[in-house]
C-alpha positions as a Markdown table, in Angstrom:
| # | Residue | x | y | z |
|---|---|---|---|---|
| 1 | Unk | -61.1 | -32.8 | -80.5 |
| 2 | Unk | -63.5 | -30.3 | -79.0 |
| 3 | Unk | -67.3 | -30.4 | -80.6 |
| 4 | Unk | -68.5 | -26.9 | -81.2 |
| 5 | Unk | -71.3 | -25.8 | -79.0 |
| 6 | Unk | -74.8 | -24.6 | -80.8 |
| 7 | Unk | -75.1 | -21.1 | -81.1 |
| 8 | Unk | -77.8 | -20.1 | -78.4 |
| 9 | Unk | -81.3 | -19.0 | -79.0 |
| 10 | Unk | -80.5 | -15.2 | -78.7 |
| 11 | Unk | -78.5 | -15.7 | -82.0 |
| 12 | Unk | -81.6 | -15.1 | -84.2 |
| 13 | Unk | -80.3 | -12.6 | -86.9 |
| 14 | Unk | -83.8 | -12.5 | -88.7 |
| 15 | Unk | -85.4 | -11.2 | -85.5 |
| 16 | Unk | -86.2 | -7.6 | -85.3 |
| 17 | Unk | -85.1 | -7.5 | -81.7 |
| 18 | Unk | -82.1 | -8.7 | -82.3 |
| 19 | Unk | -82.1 | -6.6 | -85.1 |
| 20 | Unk | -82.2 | -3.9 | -83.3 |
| 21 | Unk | -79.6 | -4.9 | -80.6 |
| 22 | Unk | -77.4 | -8.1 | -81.6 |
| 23 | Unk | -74.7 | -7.5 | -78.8 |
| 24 | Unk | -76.5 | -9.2 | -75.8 |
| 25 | Unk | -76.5 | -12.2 | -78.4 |
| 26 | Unk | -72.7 | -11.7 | -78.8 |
| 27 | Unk | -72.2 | -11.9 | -75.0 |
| 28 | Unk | -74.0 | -14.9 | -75.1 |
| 29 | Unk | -72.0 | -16.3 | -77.6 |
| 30 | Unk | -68.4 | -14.9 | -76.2 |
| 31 | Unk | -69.5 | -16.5 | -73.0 |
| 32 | Unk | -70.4 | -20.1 | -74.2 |
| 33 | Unk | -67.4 | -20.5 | -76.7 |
| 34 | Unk | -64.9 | -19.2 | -78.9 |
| 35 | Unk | -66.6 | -21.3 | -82.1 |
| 36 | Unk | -70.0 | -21.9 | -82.4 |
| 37 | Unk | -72.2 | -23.8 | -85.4 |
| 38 | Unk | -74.9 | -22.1 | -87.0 |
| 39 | Unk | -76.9 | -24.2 | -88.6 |
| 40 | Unk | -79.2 | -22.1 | -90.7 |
| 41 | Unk | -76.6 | -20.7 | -92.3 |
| 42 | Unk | -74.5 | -23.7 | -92.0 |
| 43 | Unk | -71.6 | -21.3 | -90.9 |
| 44 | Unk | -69.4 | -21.4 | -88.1 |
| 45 | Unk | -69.5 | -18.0 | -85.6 |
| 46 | Unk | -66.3 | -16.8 | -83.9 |
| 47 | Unk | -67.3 | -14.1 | -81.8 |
| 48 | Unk | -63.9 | -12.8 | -80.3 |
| 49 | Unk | -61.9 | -10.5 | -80.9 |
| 50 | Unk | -58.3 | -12.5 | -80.6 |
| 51 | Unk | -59.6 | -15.1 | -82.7 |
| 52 | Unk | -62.0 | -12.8 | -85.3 |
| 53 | Unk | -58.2 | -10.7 | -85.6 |
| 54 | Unk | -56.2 | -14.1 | -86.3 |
| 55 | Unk | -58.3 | -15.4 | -89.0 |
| 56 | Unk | -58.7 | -12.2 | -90.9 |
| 57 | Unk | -54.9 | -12.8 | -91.2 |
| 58 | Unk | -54.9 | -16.6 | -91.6 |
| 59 | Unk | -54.1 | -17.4 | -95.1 |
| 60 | Unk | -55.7 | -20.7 | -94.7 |
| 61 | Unk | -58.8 | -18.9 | -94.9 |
| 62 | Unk | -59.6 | -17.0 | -98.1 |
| 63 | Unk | -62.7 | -14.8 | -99.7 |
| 64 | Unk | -63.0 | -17.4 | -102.5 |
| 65 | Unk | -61.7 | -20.6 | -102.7 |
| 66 | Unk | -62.1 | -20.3 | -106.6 |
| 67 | Unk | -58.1 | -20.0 | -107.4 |
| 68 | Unk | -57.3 | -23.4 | -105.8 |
| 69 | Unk | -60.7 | -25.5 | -106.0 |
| 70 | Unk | -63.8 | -26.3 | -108.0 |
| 71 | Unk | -67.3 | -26.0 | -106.6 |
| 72 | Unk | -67.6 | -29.6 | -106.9 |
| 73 | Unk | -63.8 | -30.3 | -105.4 |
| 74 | Unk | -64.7 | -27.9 | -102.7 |
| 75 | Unk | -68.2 | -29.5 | -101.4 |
| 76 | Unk | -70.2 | -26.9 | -102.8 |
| 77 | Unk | -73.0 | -26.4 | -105.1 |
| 78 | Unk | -72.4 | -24.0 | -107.8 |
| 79 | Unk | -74.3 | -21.0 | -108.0 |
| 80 | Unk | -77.5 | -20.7 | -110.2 |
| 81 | Unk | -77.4 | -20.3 | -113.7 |
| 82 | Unk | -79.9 | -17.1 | -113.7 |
| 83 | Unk | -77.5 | -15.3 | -111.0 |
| 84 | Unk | -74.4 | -15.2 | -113.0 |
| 85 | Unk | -74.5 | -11.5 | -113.7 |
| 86 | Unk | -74.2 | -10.7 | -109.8 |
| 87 | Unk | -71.2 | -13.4 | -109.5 |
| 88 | Unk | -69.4 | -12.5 | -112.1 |
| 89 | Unk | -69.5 | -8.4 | -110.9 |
| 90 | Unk | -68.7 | -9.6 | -107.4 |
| 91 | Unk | -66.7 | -12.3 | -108.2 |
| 92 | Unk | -63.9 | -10.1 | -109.6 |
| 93 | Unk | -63.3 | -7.4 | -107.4 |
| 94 | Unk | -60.2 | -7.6 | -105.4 |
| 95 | Unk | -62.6 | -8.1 | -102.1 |
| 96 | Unk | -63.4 | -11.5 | -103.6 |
| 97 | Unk | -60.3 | -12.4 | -104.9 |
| 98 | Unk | -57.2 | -13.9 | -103.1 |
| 99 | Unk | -53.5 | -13.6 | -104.9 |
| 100 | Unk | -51.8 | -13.2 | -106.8 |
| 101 | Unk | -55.3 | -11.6 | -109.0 |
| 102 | Unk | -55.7 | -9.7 | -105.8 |
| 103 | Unk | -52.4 | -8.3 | -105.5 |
| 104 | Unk | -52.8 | -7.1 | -108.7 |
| 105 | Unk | -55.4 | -5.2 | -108.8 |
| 106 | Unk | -54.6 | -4.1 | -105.3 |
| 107 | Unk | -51.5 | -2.5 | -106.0 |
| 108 | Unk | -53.3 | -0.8 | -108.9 |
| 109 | Unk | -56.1 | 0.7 | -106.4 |
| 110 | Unk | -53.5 | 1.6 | -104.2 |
| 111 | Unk | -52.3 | 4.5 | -106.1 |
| 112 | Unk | -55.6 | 6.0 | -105.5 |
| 113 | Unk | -55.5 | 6.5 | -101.8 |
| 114 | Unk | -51.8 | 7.1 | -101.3 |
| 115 | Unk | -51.7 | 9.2 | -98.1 |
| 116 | Unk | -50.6 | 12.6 | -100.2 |
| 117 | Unk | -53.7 | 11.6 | -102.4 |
| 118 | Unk | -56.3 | 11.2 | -99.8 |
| 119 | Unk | -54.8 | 14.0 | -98.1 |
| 120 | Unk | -55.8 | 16.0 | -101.4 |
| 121 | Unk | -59.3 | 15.2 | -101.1 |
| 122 | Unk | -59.7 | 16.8 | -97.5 |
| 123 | Unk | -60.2 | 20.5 | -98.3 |
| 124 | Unk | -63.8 | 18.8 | -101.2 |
| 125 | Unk | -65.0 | 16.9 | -98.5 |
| 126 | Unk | -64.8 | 19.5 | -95.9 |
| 127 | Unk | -66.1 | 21.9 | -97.8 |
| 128 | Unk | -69.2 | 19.3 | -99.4 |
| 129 | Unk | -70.0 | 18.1 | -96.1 |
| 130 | Unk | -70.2 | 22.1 | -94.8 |
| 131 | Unk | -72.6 | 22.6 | -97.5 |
| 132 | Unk | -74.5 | 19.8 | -96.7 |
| 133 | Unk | -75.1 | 20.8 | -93.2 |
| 134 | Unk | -75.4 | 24.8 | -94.3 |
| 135 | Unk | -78.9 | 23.2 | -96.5 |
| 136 | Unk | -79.9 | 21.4 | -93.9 |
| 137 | Unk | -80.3 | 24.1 | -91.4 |
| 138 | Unk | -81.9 | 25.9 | -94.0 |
| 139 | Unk | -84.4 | 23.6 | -93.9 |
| 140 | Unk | -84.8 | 23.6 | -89.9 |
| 141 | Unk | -83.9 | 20.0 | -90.2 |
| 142 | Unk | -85.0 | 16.5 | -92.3 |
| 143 | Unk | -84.0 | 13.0 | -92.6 |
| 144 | Unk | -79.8 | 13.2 | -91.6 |
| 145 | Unk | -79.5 | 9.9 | -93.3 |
| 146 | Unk | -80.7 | 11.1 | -97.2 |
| 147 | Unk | -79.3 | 15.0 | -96.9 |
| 148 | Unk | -75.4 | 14.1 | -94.9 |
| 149 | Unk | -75.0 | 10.0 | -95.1 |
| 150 | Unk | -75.5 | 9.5 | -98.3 |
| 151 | Unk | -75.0 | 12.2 | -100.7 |
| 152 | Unk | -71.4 | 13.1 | -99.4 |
| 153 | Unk | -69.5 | 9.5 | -99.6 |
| 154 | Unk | -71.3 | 8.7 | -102.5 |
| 155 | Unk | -70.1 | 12.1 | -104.3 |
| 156 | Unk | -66.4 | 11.8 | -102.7 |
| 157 | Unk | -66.5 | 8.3 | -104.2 |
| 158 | Unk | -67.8 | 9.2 | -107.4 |
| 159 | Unk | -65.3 | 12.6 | -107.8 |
| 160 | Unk | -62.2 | 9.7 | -107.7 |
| 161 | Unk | -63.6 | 7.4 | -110.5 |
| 162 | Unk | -65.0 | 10.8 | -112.9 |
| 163 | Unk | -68.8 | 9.8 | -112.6 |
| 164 | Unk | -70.4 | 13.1 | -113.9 |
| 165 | Unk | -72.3 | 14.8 | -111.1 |
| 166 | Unk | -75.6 | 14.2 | -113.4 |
| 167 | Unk | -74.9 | 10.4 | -112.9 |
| 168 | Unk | -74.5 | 9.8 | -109.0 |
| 169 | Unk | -78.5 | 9.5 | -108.1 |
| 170 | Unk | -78.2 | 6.1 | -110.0 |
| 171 | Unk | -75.3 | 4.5 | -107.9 |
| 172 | Unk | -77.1 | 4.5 | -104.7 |
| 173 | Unk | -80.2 | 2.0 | -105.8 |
| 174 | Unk | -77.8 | -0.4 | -107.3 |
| 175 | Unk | -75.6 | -0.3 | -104.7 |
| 176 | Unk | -78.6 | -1.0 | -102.0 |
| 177 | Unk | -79.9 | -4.0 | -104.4 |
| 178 | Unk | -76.1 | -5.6 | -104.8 |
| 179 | Unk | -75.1 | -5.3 | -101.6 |
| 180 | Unk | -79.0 | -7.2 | -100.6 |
| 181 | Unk | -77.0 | -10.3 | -102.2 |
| 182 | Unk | -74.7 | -10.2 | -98.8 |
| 183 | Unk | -76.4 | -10.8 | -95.8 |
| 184 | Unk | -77.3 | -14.2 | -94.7 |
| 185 | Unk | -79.1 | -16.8 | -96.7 |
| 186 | Unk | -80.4 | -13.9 | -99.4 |
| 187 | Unk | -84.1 | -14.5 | -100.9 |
| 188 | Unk | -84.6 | -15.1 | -104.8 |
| 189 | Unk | -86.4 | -11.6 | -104.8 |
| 190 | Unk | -83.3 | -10.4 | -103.5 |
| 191 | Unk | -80.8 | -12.0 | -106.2 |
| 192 | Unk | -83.1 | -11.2 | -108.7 |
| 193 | Unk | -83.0 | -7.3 | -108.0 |
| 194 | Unk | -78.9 | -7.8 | -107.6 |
| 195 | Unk | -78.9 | -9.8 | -111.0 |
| 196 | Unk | -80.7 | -6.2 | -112.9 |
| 197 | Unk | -78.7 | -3.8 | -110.6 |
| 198 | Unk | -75.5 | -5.7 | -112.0 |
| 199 | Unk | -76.6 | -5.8 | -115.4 |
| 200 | Unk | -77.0 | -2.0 | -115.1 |
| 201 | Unk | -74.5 | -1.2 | -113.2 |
| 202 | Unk | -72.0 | -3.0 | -115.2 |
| 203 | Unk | -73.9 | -1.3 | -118.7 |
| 204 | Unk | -73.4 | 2.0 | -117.6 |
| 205 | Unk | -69.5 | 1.8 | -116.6 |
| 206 | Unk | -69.1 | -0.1 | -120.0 |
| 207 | Unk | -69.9 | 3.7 | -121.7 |
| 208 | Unk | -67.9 | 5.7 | -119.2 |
| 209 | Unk | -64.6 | 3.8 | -119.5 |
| 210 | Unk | -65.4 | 3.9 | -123.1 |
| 211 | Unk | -66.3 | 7.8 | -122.8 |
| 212 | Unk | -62.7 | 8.2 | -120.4 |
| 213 | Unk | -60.8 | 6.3 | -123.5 |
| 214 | Unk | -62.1 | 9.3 | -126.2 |
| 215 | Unk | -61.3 | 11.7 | -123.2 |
| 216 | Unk | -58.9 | 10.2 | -120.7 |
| 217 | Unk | -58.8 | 12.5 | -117.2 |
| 218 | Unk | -56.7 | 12.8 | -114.1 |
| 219 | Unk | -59.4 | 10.1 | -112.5 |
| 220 | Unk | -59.2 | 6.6 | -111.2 |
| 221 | Unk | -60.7 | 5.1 | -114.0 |
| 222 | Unk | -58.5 | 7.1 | -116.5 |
| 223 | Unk | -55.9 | 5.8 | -114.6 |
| 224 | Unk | -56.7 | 1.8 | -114.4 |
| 225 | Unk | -57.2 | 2.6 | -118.7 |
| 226 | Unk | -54.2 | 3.6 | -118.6 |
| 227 | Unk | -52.9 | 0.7 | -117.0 |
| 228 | Unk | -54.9 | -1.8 | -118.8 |
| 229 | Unk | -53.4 | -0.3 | -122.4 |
| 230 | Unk | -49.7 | -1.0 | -120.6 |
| 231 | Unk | -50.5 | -4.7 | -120.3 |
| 232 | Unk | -50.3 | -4.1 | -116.5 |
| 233 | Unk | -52.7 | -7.5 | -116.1 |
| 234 | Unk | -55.9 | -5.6 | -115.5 |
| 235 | Unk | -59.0 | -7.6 | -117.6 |
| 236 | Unk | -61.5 | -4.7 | -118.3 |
| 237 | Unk | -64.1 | -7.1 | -116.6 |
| 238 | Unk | -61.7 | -6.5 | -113.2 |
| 239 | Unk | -61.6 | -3.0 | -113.7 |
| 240 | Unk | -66.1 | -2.6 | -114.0 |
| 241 | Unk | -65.6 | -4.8 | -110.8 |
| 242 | Unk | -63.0 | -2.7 | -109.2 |
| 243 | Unk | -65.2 | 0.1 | -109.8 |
| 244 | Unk | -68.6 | -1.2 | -108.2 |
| 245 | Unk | -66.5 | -2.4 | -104.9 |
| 246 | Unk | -65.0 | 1.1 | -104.7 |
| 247 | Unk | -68.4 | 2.5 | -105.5 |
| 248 | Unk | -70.2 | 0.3 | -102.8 |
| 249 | Unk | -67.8 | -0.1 | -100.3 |
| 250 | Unk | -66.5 | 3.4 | -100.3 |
| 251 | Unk | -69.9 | 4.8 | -99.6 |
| 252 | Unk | -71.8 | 2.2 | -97.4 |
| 253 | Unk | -69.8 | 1.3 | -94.4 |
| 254 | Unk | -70.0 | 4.9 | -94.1 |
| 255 | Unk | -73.7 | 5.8 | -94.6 |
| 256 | Unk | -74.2 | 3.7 | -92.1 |
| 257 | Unk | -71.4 | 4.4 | -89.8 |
| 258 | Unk | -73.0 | 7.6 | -89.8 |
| 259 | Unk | -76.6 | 7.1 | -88.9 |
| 260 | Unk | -75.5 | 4.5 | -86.7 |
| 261 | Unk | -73.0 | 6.9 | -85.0 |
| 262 | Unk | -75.5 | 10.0 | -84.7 |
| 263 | Unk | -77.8 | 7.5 | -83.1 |
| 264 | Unk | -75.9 | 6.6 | -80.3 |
| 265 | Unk | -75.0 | 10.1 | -79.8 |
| 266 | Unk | -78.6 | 10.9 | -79.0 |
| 267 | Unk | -79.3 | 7.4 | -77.2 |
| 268 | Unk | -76.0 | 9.4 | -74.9 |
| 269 | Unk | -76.6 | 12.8 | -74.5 |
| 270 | Unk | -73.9 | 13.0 | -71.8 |
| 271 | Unk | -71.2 | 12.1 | -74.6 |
| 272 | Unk | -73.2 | 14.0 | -76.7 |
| 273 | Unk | -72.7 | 17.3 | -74.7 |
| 274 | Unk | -69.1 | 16.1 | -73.8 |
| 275 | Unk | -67.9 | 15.8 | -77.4 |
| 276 | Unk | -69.9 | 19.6 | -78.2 |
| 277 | Unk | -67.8 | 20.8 | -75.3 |
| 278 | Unk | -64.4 | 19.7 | -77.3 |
| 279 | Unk | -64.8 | 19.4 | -80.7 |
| 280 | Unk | -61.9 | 20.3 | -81.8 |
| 281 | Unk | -59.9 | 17.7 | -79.4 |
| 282 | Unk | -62.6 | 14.8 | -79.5 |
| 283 | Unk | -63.8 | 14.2 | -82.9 |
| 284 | Unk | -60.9 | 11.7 | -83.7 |
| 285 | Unk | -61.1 | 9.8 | -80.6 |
| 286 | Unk | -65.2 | 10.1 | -81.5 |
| 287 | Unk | -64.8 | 8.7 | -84.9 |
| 288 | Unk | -63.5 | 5.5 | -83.8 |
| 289 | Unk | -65.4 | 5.1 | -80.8 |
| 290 | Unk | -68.3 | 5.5 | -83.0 |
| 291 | Unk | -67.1 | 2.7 | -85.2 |
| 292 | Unk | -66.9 | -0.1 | -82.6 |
| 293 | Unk | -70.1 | 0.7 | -80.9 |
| 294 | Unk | -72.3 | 0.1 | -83.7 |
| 295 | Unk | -70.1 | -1.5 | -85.9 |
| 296 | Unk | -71.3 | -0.8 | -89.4 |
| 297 | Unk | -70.4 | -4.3 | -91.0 |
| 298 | Unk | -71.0 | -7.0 | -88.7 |
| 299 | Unk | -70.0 | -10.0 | -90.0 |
| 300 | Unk | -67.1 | -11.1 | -92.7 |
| 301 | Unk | -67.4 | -14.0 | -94.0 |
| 302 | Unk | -64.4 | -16.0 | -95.4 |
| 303 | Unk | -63.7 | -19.7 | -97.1 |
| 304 | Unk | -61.6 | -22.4 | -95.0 |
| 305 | Unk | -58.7 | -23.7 | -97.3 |
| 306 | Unk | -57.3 | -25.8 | -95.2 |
| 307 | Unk | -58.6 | -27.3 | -91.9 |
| 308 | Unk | -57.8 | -24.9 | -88.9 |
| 309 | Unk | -58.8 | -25.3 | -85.6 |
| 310 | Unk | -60.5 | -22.9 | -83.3 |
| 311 | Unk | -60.4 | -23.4 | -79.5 |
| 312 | Unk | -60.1 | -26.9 | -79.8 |
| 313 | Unk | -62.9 | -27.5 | -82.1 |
| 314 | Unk | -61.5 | -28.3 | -85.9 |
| 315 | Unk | -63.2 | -26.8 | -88.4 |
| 316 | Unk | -62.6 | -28.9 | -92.1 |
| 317 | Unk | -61.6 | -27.7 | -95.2 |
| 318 | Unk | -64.6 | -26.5 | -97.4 |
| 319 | Unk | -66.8 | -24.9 | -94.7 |
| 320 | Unk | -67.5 | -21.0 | -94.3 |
| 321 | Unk | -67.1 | -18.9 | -91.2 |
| 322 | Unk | -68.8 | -16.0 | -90.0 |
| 323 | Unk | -66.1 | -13.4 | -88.4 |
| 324 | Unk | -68.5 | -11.2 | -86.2 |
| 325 | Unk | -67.3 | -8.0 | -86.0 |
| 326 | Unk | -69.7 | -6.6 | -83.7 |
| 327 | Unk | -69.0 | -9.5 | -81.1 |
| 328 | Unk | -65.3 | -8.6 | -81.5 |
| 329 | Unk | -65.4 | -5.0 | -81.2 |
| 330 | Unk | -67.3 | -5.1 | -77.7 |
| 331 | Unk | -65.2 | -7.9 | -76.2 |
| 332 | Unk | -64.2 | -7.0 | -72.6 |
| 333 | Unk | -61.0 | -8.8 | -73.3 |
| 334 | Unk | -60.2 | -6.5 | -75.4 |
| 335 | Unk | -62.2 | -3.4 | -74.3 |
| 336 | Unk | -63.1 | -1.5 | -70.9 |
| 337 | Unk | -66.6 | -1.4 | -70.6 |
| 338 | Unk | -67.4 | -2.2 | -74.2 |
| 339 | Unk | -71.0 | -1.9 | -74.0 |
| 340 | Unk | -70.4 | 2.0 | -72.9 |
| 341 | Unk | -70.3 | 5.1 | -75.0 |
| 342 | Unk | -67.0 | 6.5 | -74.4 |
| 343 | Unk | -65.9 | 9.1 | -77.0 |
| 344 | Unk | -62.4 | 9.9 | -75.3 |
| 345 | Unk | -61.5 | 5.6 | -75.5 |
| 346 | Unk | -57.9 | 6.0 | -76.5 |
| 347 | Unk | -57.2 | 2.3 | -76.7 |
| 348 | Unk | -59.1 | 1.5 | -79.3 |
| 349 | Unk | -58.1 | -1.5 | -81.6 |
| 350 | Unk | -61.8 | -2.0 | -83.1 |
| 351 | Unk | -61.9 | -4.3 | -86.2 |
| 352 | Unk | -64.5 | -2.3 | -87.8 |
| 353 | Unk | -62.3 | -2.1 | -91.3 |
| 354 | Unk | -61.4 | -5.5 | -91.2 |
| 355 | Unk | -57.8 | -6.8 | -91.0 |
| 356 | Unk | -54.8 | -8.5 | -93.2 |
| 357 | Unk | -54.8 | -8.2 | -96.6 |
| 358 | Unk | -58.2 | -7.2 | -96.7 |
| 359 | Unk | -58.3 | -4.0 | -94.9 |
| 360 | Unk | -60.4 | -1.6 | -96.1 |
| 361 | Unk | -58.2 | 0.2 | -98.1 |
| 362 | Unk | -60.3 | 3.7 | -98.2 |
| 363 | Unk | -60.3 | 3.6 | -94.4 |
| 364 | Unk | -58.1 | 6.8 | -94.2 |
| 365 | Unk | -60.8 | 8.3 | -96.6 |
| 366 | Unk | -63.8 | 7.0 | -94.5 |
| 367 | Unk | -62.1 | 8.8 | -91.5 |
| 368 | Unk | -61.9 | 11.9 | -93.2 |
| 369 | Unk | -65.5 | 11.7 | -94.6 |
| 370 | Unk | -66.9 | 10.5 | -91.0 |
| 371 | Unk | -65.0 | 13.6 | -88.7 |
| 372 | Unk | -66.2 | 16.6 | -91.7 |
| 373 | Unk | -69.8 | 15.8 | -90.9 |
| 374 | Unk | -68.9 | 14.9 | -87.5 |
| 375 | Unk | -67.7 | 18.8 | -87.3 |
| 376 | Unk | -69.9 | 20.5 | -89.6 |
| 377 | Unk | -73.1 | 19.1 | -87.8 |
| 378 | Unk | -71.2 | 20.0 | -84.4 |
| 379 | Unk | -70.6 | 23.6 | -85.1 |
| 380 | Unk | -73.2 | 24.3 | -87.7 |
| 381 | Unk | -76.0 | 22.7 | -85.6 |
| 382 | Unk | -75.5 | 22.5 | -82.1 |
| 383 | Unk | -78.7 | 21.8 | -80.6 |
| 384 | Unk | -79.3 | 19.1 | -83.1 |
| 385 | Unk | -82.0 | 16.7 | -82.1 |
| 386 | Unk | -84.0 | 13.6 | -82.6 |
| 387 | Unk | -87.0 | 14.3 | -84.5 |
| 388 | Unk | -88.4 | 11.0 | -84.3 |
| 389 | Unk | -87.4 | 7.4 | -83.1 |
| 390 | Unk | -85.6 | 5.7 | -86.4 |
| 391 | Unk | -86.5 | 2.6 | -88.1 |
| 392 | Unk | -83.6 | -0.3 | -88.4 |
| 393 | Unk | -82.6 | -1.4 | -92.0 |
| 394 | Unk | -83.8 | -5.2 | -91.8 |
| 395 | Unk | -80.1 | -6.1 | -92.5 |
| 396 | Unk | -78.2 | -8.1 | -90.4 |
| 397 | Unk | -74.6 | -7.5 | -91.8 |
| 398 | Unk | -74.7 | -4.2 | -92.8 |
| 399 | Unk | -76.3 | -2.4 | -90.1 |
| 400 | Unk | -78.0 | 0.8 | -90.4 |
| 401 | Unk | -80.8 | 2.8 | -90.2 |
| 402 | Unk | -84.1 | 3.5 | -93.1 |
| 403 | Unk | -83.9 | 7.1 | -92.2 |
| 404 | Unk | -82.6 | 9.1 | -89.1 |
| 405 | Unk | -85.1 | 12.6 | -88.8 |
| 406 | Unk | -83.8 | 15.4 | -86.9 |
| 407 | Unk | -84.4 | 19.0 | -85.8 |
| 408 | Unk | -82.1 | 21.6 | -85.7 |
């Protein structure tokens, strides 16, 4: 059996240059291995795509390994007493669960974002993201990330689960502080701001399920009421979990894709001018392209159940391995040129939304949200510029941007 090789210096995800470009660091690691151990984060890094793809469908892998082991049968060290609030938000979200509590709760979601649903939703975020962009102008520009990013998945989101309008400034903050609690080896500072985000969080859903039982609506979380009352196996603690993962993921991969995606348009001004050319035939081809360049979630991390083995080197039962996204989705066995900009890629099987019974299940929504700004800023600001060179988020797994300032 193969021994792994150490992942080389250029892996340094605390390092602002990396930071700020991780994917000669992927080559590096594509080139010197298919697994590599990380000993920082005591994970093991598989950086390509074949192999990232397999193992997001491997069921010898799992987000928890809570349904089948203890901490102390597993090898690891339960979490601290003080950070039970966060774990027990996260912990029961259908991201972090494997079956059959997954497949519940799943299947429950699921009547959310049926195609004829989502497809429903097209004409409000059209029409929100126009408006948007209409204010922006207005304004002869700002900070793309606060007026476009954020405000219209967040209020897409938030229409589908009935938080009142009045409400949604709140879910952005906790969002940012939970989701601090999943990038690599989190800080005590950090826990301690996703403990009192959860707390909240989690207090303020308690009176709106409460407030949709007086008034039940034609909303998500009317509907997973309704399916609680039926005895359809949903714990109300799963459904204020089911909510903050719809409410978190459903706005951040795409904040970020955003930003991110803008970015590299201006970093490319000849794809830039090519997509302006052809909106109208380019903007889907765009969207994904955008996706796998700057992937918005680079890592996924997942449990090993059972040993596996990864080019030759095994990997035991009760270790953790770091899926790299990024590294996968500019492979160049997998993709021409992946280090190029090329909004007309038709071949395009990025990873960016993950894979196997984990897929992003608002990925058709996300695609929607990501082409109406895509147009709106196209046709409603077409000489859209940089204002100023962006500052990086200092996250490593969900990469974006602090702000993005443009001129119109």
């Amino acid at each position: 059996m193969d021994t792994a090789p150490a992942a080389p210096a250029a892996f340094a995800p605390w390092s602002p240059a990396f930071l700020d470009n991780p994917y000669p660091a992927y080559a590096a690691l594509r080139e010197t291995g298919r697994v590599h151990h990380y000993p920082p984060t005591n994970q093991w890094l598989i950086p390509h795509h074949k192999d990232v793809s397999a193992l997001l469908r491997d069921r010898r892998l799992g987000r928890t390994y809570l349904h089948r082991f203890t901490h102390e049968e597993f090898g690891r060290t339960p979490p601290p007493p003080e950070h039970e609030p966060f774990h027990v938000l996260n912990d029961n979200g259908m991201l972090d669960l494997e079956a059959p509590a997954h497949t519940r709760i799943r299947r429950l979601v699921a009547k959310a974002f049926t195609p004829r649903t989502v497809e429903r939703l097209r004409g409000y975020v059209e029409e929100l993201a126009d408006r948007l962009v209409r204010d922006l102008v207005a304004d002869g520009g700002g900070d793309l990330a606060a007026r476009i990013a954020e405000p219209l998945p967040v209020a897409v989101i938030a229409e589908m689960l009935g938080v009142p309008e009045g409400d949604r400034h709140l879910l952005r903050p906790w969002s940012a502080d939970i989701c601090g609690m999943y990038e690599l080896n989190p800080s005590e500072e950090t826990a301690a701001r996703a403990v009192r985000a959860s707390l909240a969080f989690t207090a303020y859903l308690e009176e709106l399920i409460d407030a949709r039982r007086a008034r039940p609506g034609d909303d998500l979380i009317s509907g997973l009421i309704a399916a609680y009352e039926d005895g359809d196996s949903l714990s109300e603690q799963e459904m204020i979990s089911t909510c903050v993962l719809l409410l978190n993921a459903g706005h951040e991969a795409t904040v970020n894709a955003t930003v991110n995606g803008w970015h590299a348009l201006f970093r490319h001004p000849d794809q830039l001018a090519v997509l302006r050319a052809d909106p109208a035939g380019l903007v889907p081809t765009a969207v994904e392209e955008l996706l796998r360049y700057d992937t918005p979630l680079q890592l996924f991390e997942r449990w090993v159940l059972e040993d596996i083995e990864v080019g030759g080197v095994r990997i035991p039962r009760g270790a953790e391995v770091a899926l790299l996204f990024g590294s996968a989705n500019h492979d160049p066995a997998v993709f021409e040129a992946p280090g190029e900009l090329d909004i007309t890629r038709a071949d395009n099987p990025h990873i960016s939304f993950s894979a196997g019974i984990h897929y992003c299940i608002g990925a058709p929504l996300a695609r929607i949200e990501l082409a109406a700004s895509l147009r709106a800023l196209l046709r409603r600001a077409p000489r859209l510029t940089l204002a100023a060179e962006p500052v990086r988020r200092p996250n490593f797994v969900m990469r974006g941007l602090t702000e993005l300032l443009v001129d119109v």
